[in-house]
N, C-alpha and C positions, 0 to 999 in steps of 0.2 A: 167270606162275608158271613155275617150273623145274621140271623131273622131279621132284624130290626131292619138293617140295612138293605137287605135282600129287597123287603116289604117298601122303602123309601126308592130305590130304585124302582119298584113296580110302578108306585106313582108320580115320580117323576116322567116315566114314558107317557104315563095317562094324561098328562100334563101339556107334554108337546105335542101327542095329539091332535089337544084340544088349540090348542098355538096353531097348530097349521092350518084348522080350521079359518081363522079369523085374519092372519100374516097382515094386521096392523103393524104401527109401530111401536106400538105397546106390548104387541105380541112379540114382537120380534126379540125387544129387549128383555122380555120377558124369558124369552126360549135360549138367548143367552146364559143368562144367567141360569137355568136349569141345566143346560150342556154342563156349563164350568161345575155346576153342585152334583153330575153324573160324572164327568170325570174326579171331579176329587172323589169322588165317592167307592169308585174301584181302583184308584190309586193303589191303596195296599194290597190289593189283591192278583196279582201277574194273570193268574187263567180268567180272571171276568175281565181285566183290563183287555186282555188280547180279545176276546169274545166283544165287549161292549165299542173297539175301538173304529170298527167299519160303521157299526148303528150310529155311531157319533157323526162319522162324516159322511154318514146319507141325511142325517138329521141336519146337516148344516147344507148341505145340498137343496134338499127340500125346503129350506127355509128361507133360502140363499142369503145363509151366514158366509159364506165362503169368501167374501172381495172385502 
């Protein structure tokens, strides 16, 4: 991953955060679509994919993305 990336992932997490904060439905749909733009986002990268792949599914845990 490149800075840029690195740096959009950082705020991406900042992001959902802030989503759990709130766990409207707004939020919710909202925290989707940041998961899916955090997985494509270490798609190309095998060692962040394997690292970022548990935070995903505690983040869908937390947010109960899961069902």
């Amino acid at each position: 991953m490149d800075y840029a990336e690195t740096r959009e992932l950082i705020r991406l997490r900042y992001e959902l955060r802030h989503l759990l904060i709130y766990r409207t439905a707004e939020a919710t749909e909202a925290a989707r679509a940041v998961l899916a733009r955090i997985s494509a986002l270490v798609a190309t990268d095998a060692e962040e994919a394997a690292t970022i792949g548990p935070e995903i599914a505690r983040w869908q845990v937390s947010l109960s993305l899961t069902a």
